[in-house]
PyMOL commands that place a pseudoatom at each C-alpha (Angstrom):
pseudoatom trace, name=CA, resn=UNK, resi=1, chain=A, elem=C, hetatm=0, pos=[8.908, 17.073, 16.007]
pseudoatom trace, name=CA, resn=UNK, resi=2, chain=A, elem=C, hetatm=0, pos=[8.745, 14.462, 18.773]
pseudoatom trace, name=CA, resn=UNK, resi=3, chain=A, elem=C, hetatm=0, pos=[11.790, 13.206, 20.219]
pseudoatom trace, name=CA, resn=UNK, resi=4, chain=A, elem=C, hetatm=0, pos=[11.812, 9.662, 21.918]
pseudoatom trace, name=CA, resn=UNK, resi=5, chain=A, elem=C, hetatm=0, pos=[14.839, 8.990, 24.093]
pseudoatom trace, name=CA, resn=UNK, resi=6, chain=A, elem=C, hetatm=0, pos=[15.722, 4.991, 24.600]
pseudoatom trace, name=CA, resn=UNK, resi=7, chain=A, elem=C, hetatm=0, pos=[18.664, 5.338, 27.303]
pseudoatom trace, name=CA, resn=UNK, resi=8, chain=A, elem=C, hetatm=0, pos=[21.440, 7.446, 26.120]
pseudoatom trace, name=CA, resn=UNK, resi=9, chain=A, elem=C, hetatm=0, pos=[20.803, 7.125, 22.394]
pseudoatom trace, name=CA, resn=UNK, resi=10, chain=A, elem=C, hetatm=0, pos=[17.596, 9.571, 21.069]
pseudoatom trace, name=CA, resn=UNK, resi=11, chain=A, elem=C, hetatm=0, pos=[15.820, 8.377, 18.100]
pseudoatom trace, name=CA, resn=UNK, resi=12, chain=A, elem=C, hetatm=0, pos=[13.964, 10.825, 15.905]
pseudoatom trace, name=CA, resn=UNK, resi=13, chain=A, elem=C, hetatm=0, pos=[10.566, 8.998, 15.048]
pseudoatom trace, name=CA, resn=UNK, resi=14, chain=A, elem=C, hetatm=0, pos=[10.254, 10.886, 11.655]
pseudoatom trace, name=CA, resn=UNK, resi=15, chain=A, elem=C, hetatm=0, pos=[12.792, 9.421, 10.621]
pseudoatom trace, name=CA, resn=UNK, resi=16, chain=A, elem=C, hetatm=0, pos=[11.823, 6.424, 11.811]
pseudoatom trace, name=CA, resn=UNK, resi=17, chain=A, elem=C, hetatm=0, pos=[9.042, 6.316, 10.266]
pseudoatom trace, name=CA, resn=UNK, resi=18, chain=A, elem=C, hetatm=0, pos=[10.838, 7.153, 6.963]
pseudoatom trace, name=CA, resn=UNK, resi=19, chain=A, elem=C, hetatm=0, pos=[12.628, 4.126, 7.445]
pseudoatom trace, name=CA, resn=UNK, resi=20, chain=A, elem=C, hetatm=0, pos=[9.708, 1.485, 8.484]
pseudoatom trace, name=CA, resn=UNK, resi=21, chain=A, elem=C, hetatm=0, pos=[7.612, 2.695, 5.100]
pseudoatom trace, name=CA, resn=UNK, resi=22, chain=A, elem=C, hetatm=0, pos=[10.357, 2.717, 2.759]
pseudoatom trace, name=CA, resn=UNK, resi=23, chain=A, elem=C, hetatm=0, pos=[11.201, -1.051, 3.933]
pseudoatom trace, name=CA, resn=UNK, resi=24, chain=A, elem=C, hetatm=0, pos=[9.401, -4.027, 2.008]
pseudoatom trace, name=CA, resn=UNK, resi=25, chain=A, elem=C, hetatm=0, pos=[8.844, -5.604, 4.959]
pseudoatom trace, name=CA, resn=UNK, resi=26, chain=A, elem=C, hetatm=0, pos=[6.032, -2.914, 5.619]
pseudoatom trace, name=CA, resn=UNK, resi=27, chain=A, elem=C, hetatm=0, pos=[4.402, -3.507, 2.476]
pseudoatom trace, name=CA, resn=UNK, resi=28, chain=A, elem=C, hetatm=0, pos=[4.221, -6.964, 2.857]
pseudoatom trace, name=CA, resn=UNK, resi=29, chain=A, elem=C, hetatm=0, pos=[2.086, -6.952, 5.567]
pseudoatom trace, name=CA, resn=UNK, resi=30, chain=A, elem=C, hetatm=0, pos=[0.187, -4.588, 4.300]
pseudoatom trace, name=CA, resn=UNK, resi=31, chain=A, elem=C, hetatm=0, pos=[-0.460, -6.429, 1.917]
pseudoatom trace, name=CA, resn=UNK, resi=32, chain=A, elem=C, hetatm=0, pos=[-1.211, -9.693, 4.036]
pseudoatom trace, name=CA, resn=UNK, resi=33, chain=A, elem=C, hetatm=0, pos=[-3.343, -7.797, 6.662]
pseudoatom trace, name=CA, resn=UNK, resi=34, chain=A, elem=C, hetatm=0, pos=[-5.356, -6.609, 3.668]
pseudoatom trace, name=CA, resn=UNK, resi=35, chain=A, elem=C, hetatm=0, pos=[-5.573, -10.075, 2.383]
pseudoatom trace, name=CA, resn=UNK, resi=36, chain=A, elem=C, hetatm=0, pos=[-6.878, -11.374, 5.347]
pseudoatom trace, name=CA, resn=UNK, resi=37, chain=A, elem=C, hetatm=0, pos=[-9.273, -8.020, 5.782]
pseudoatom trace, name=CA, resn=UNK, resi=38, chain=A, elem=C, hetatm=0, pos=[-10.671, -9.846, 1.841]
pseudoatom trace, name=CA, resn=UNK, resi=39, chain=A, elem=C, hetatm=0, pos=[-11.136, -13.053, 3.096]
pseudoatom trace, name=CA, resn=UNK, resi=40, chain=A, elem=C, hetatm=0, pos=[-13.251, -11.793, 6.090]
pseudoatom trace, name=CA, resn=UNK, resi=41, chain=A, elem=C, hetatm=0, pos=[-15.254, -9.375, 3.599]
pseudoatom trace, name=CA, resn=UNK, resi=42, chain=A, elem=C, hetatm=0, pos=[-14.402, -6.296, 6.012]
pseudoatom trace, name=CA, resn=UNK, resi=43, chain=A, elem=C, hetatm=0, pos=[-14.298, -3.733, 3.579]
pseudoatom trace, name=CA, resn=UNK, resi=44, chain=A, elem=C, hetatm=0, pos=[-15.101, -1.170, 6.638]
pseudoatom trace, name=CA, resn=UNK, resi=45, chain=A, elem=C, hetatm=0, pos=[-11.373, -2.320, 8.245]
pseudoatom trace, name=CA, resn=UNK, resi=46, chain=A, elem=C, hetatm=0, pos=[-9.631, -2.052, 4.458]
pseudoatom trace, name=CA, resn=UNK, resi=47, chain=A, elem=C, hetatm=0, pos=[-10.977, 1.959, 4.295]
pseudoatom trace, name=CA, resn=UNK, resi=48, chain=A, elem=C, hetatm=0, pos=[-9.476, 2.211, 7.431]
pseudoatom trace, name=CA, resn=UNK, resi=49, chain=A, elem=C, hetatm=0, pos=[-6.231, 0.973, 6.434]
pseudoatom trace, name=CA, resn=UNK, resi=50, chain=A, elem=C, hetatm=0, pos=[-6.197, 3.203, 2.857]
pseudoatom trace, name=CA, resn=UNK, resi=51, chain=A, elem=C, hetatm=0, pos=[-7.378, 6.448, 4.981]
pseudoatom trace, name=CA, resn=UNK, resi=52, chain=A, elem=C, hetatm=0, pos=[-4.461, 5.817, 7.695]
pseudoatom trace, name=CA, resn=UNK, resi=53, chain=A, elem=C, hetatm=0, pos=[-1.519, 5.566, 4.959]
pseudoatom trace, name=CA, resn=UNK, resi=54, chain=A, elem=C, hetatm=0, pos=[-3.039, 8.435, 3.216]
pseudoatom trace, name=CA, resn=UNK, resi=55, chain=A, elem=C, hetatm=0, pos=[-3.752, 10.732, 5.756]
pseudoatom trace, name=CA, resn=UNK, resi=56, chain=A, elem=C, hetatm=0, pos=[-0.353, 9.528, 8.804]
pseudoatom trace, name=CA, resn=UNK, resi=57, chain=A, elem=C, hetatm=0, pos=[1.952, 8.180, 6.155]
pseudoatom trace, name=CA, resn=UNK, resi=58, chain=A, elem=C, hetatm=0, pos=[1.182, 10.256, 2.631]
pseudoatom trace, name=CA, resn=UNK, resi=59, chain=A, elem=C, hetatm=0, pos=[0.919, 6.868, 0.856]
pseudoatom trace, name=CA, resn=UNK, resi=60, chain=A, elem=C, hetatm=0, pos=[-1.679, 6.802, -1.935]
pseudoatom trace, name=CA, resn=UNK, resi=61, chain=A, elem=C, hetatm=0, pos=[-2.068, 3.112, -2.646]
pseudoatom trace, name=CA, resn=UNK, resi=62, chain=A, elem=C, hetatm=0, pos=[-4.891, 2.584, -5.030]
pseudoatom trace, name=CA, resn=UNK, resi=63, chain=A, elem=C, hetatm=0, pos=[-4.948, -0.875, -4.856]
pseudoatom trace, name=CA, resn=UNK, resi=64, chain=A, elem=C, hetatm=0, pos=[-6.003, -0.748, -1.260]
pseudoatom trace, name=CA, resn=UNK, resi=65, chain=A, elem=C, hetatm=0, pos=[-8.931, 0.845, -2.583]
pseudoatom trace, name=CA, resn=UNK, resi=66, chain=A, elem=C, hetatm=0, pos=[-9.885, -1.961, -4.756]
pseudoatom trace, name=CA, resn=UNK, resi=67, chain=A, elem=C, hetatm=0, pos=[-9.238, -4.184, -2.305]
pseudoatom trace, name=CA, resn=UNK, resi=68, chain=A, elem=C, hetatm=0, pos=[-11.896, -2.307, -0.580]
pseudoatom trace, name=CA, resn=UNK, resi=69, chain=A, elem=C, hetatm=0, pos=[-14.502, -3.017, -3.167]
pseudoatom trace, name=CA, resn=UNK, resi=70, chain=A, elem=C, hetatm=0, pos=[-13.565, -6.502, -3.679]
pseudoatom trace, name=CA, resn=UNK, resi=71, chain=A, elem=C, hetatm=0, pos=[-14.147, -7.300, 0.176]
pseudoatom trace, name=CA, resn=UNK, resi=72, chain=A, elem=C, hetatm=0, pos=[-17.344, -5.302, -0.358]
pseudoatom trace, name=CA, resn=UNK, resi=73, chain=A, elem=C, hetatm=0, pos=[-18.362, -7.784, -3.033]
pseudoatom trace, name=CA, resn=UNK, resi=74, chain=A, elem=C, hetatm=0, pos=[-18.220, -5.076, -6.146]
pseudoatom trace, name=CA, resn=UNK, resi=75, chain=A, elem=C, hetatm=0, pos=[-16.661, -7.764, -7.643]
pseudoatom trace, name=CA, resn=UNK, resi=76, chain=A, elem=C, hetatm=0, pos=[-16.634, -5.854, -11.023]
pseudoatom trace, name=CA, resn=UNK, resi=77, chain=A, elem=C, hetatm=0, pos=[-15.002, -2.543, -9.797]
pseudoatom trace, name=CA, resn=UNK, resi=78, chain=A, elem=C, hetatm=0, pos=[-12.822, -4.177, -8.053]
pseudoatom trace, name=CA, resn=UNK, resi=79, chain=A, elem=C, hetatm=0, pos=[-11.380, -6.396, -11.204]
pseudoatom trace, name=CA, resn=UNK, resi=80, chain=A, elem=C, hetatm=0, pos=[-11.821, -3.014, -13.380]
pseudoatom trace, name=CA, resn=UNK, resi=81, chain=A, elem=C, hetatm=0, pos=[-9.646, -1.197, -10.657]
pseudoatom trace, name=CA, resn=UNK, resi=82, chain=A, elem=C, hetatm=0, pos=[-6.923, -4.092, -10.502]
pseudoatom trace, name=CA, resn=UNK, resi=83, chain=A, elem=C, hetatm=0, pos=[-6.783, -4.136, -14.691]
pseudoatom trace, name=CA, resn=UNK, resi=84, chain=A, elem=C, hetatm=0, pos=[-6.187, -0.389, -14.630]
pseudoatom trace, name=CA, resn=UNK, resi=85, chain=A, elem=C, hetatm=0, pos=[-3.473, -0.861, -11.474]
pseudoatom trace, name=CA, resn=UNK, resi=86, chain=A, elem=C, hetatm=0, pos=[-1.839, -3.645, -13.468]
pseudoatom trace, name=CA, resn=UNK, resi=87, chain=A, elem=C, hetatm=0, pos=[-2.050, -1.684, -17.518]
pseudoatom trace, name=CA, resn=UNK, resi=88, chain=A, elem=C, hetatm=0, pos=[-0.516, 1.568, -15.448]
pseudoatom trace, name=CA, resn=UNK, resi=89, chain=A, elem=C, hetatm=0, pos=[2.611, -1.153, -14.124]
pseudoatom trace, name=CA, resn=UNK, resi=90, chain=A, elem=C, hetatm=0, pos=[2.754, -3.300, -17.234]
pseudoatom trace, name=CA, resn=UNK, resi=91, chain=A, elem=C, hetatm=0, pos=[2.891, 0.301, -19.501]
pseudoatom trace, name=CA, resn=UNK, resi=92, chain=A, elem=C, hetatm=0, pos=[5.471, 1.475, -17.028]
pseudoatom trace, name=CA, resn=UNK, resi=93, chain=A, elem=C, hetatm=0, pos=[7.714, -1.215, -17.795]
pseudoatom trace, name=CA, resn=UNK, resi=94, chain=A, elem=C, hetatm=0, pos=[7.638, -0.495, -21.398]
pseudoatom trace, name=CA, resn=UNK, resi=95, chain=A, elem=C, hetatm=0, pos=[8.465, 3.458, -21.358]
pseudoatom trace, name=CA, resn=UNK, resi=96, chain=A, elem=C, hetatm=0, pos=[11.422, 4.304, -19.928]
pseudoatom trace, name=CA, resn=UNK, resi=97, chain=A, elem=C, hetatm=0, pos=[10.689, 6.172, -16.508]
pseudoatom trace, name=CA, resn=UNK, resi=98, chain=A, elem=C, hetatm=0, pos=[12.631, 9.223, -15.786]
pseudoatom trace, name=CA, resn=UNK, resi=99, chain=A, elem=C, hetatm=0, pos=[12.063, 9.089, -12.109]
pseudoatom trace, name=CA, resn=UNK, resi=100, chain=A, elem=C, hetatm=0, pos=[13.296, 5.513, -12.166]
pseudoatom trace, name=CA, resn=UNK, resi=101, chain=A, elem=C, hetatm=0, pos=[10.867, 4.025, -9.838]
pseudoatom trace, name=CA, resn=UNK, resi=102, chain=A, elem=C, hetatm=0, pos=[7.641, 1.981, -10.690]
pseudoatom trace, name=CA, resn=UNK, resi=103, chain=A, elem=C, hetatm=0, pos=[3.963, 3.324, -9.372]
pseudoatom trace, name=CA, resn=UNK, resi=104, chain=A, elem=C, hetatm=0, pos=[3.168, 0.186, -8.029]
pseudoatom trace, name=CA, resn=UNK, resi=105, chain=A, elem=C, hetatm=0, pos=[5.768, -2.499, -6.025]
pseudoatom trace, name=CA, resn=UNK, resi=106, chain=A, elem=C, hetatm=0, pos=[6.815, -5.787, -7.515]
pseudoatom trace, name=CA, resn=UNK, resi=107, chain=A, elem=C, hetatm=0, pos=[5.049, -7.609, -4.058]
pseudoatom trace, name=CA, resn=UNK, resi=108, chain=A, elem=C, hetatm=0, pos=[1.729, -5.856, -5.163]
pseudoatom trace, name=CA, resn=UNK, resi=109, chain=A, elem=C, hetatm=0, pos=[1.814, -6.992, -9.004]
pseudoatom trace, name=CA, resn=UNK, resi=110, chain=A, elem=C, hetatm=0, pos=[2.475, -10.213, -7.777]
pseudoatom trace, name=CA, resn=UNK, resi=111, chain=A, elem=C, hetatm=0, pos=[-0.484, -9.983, -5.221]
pseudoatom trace, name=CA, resn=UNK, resi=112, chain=A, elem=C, hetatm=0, pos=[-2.794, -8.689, -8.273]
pseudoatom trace, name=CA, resn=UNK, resi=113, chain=A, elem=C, hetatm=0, pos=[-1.802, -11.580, -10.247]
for i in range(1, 113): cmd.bond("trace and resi %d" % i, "trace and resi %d" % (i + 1))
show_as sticks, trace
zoom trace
């Protein structure tokens, strides 16, 4: 476990980290840098993005992976992908979930939309 001292006080960056990914703030530029990663067609850069919060921050966001094809220009996975992403939230809402939380964010439905 690293350990990063700032003066007196010592921070433990796990915990950090917790902190920074369980924040909205995080997803929402996630979700803009992906945006803008669309616009430029850089499906190369979105990959990147999906296989760093996968593999450093155990976040499996699908929709980064459609994303991916949409920048690609597999237009048609990509809309198939966001229907499924969008059924799975919209079915959510209607059963009641035990675990209390959604599978996908309110700031993502609202980018898929």
């Amino acid at each position: 476990m690293h350990v990063c001292s700032l003066g007196q006080a010592e921070v433990n960056l796990f915990e950090l980290t917790i902190l920074i990914i369980k924040a909205p703030e995080f997803e929402f530029v996630i979700i803009a840098f992906v945006q803008s990663l669309i616009k430029l067609h850089n499906s190369v850069a979105i990959h990147g993005v999906y296989a760093w919060l996968k593999n450093i921050h155990q976040l499996d966001w699908s929709w980064v992976q459609a994303c991916e094809h949409e920048a690609a220009g597999n237009i048609e996975q990509a809309a198939y992908e966001y229907k499924l992403l969008l059924n799975e939230h919209f079915k959510s809402l209607s059963i009641v979930n035990e675990t209390g939380e959604d599978s996908i964010s309110v700031g993502v439905v609202k980018f898929l939309t």
